[in-house]
DSSP file (Angstrom, degrees, kcal/mol; ACC not computed):
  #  RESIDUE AA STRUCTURE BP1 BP2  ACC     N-H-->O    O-->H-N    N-H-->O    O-->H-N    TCO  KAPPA ALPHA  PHI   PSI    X-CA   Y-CA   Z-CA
    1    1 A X              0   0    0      0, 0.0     2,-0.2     0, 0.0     0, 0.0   0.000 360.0 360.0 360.0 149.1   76.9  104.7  119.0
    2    2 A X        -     0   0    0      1,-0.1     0, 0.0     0, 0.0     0, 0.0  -0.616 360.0-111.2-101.2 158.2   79.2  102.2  119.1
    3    3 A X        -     0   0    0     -2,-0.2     2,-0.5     1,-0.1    -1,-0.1  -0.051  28.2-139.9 -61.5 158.8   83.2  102.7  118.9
    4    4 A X        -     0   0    0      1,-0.1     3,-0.1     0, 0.0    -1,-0.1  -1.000   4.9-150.3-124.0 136.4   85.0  101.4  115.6
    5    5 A X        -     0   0    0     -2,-0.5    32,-0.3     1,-0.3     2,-0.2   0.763  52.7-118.0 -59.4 -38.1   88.6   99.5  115.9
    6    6 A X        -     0   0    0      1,-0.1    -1,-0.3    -3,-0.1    28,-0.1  -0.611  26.2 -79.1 108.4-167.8   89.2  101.0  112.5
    7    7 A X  S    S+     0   0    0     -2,-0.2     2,-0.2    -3,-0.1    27,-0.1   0.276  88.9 104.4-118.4  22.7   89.8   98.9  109.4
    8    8 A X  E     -A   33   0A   0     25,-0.7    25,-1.5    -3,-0.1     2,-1.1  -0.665  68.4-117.7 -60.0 136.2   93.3   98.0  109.8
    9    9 A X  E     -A   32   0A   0     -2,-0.2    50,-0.3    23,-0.2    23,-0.2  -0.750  27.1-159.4-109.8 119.6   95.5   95.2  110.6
   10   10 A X  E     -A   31   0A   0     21,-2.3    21,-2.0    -2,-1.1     2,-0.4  -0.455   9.4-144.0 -43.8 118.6   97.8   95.8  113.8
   11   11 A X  E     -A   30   0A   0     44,-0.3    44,-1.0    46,-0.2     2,-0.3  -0.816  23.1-168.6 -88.7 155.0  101.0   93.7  114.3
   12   12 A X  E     -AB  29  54A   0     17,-1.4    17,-2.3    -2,-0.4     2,-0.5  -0.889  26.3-147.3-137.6 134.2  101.5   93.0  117.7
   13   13 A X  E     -AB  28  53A   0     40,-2.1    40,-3.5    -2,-0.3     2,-0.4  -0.730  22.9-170.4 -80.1 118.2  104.6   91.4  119.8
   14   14 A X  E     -AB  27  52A   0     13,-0.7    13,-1.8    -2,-0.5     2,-0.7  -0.929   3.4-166.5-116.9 119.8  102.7   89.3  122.9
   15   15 A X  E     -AB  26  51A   0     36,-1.8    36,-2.4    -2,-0.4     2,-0.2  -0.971  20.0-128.4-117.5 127.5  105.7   88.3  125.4
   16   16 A X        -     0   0    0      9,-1.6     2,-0.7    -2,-0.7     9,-0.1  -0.670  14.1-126.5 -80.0 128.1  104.3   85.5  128.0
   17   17 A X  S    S+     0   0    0     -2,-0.2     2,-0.4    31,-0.1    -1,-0.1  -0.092  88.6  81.6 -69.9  32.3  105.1   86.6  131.7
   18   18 A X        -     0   0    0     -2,-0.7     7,-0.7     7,-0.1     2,-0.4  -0.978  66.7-158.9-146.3 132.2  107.1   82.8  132.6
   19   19 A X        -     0   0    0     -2,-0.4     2,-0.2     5,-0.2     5,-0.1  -0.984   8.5-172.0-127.4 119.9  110.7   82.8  131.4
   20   20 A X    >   -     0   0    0      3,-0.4     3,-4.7    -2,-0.4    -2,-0.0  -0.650  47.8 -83.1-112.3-167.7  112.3   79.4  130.8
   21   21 A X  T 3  S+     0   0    0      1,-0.3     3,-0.1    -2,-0.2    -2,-0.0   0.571 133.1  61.6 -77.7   0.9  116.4   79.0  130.0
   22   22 A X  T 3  S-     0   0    0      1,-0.2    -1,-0.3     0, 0.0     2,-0.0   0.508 120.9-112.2 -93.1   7.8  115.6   79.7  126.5
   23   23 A X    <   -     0   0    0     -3,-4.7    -3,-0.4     2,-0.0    -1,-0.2   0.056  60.4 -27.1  94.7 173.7  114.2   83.4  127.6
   24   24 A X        -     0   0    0      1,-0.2     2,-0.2    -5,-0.1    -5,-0.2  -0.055  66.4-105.4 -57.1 144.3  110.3   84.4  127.4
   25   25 A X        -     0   0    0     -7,-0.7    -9,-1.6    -9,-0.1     2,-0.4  -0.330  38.5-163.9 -49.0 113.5  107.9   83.1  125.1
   26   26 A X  E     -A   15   0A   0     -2,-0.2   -11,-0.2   -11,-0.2     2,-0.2  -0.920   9.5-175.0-122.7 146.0  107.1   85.5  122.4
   27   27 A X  E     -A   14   0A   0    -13,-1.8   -13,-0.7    -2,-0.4     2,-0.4  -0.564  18.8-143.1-125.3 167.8  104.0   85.4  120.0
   28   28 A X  E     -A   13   0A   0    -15,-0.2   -15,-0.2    -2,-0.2     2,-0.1  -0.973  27.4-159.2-143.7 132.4  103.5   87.7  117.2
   29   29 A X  E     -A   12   0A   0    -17,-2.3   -17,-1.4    -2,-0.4     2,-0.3  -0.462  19.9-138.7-106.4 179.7   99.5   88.8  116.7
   30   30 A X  E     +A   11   0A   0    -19,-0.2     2,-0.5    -2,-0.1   -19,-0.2  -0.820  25.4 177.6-115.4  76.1   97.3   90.1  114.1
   31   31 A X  E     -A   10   0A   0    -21,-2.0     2,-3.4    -2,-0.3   -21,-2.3  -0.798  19.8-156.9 -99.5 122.0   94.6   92.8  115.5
   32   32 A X  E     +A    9   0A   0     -2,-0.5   -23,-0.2   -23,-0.2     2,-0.2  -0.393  63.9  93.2 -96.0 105.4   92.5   94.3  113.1
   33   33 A X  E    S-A    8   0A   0     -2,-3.4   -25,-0.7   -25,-1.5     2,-0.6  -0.401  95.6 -65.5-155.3-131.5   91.7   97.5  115.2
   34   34 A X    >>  -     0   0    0     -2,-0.2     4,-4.3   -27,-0.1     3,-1.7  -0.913  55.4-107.3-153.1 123.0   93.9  101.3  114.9
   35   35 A X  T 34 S+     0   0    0     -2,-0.6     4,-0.5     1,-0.3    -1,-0.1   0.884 127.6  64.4 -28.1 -46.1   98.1  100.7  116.4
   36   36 A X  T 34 S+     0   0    0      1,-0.1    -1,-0.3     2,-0.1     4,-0.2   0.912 114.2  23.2 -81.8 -20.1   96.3  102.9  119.5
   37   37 A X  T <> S+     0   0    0     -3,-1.7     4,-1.1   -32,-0.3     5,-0.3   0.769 101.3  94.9 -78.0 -37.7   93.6   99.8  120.4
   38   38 A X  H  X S+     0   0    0     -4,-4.3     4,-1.3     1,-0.2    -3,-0.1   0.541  87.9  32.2 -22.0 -47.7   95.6   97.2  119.0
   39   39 A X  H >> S+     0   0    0     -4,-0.5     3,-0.8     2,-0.2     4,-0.8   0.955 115.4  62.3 -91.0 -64.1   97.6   95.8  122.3
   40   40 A X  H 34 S+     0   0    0      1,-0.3    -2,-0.2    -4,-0.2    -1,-0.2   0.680 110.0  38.3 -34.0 -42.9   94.5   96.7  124.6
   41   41 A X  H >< S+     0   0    0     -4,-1.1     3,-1.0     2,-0.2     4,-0.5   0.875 117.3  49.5 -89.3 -47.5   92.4   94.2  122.7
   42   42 A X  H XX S+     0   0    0     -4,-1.3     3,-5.9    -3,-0.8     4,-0.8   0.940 107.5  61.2 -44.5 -87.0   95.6   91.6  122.4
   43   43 A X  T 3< S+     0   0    0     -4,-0.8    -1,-0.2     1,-0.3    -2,-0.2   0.507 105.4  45.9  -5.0 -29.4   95.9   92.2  126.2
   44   44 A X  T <4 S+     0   0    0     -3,-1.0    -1,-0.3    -5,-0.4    -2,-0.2   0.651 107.6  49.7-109.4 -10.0   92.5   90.8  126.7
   45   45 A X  T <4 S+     0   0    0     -3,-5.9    -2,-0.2    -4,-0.5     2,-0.1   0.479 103.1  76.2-100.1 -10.6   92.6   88.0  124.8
   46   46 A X  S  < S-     0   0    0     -4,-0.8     2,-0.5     4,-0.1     3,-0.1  -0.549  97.0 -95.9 -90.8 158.0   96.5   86.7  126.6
   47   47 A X    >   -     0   0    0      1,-0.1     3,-0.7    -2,-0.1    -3,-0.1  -0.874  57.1 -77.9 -81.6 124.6   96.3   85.4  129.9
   48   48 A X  T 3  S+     0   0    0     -2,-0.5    -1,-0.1     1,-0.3   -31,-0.1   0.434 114.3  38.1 -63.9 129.4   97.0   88.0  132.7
   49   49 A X  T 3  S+     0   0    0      1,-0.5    -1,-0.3    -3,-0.1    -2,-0.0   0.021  86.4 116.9 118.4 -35.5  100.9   89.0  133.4
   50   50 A X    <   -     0   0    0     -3,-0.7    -1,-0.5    -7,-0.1     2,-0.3  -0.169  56.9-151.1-101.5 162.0  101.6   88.8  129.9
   51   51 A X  E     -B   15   0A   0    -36,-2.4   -36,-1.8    -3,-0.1     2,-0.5  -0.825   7.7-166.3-134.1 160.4  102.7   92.3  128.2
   52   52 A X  E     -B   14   0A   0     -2,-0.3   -38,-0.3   -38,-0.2     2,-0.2  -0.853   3.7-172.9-157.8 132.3  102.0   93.1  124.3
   53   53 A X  E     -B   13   0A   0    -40,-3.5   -40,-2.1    -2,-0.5     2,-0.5  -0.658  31.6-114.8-121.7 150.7  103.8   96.2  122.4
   54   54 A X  E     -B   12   0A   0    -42,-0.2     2,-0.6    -2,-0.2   -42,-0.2  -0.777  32.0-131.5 -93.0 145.4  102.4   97.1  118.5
   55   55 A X        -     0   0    0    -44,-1.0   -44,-0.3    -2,-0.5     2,-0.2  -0.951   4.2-129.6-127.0 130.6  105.1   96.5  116.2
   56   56 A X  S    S+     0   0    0     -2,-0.6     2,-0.3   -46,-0.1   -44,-0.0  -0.357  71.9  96.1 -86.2 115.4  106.0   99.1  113.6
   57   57 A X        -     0   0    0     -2,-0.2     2,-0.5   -46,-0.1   -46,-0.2  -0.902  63.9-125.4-175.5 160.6  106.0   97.0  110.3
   58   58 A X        -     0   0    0     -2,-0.3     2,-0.4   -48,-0.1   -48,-0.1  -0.903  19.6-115.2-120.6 152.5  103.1   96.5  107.5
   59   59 A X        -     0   0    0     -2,-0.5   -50,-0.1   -50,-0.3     5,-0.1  -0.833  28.8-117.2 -87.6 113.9  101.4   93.3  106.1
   60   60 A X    >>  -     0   0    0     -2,-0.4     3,-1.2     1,-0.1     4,-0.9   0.057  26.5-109.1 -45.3 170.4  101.8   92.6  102.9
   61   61 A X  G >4 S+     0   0    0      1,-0.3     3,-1.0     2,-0.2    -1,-0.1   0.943 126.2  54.9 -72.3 -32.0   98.3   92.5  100.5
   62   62 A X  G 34 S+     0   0    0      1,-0.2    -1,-0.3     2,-0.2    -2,-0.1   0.329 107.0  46.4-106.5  34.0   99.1   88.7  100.6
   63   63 A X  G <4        0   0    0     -3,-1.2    -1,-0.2     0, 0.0    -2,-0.2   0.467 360.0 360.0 -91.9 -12.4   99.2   88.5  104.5
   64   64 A X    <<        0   0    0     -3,-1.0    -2,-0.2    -4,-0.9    -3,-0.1   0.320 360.0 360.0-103.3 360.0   96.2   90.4  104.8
């Protein structure tokens, strides 16, 4: 049987591993998968080096 992500959307902070003088590039994502897959799946879609932490915050109904 296959896993479920869950039905939820995951914020996630995606920080790029190359720092120029205005400090690292930072992205902010949308995964809809469970706060515990969330960064794993981000993580795989960023290019390698790059670090991605869930950030505790909810989406409004008209963000979602």
């Amino acid at each position: 049987m296959a896993e479920s992500f869950g039905n939820s959307f995951t914020v996630v902070a995606v920080t790029a591993d190359n720092v120029s003088a205005d400090g690292p590039e930072q992205r902010i994502w949308i995964a809809f998968a469970k706060p515990s897959q969330a960064s794993t799946l981000v993580l795989t879609a960023v290019p390698e080096g790059w670090t991605a932490e869930v950030v505790d915050m909810e989406l409004t109904d008209k963000q979602r």
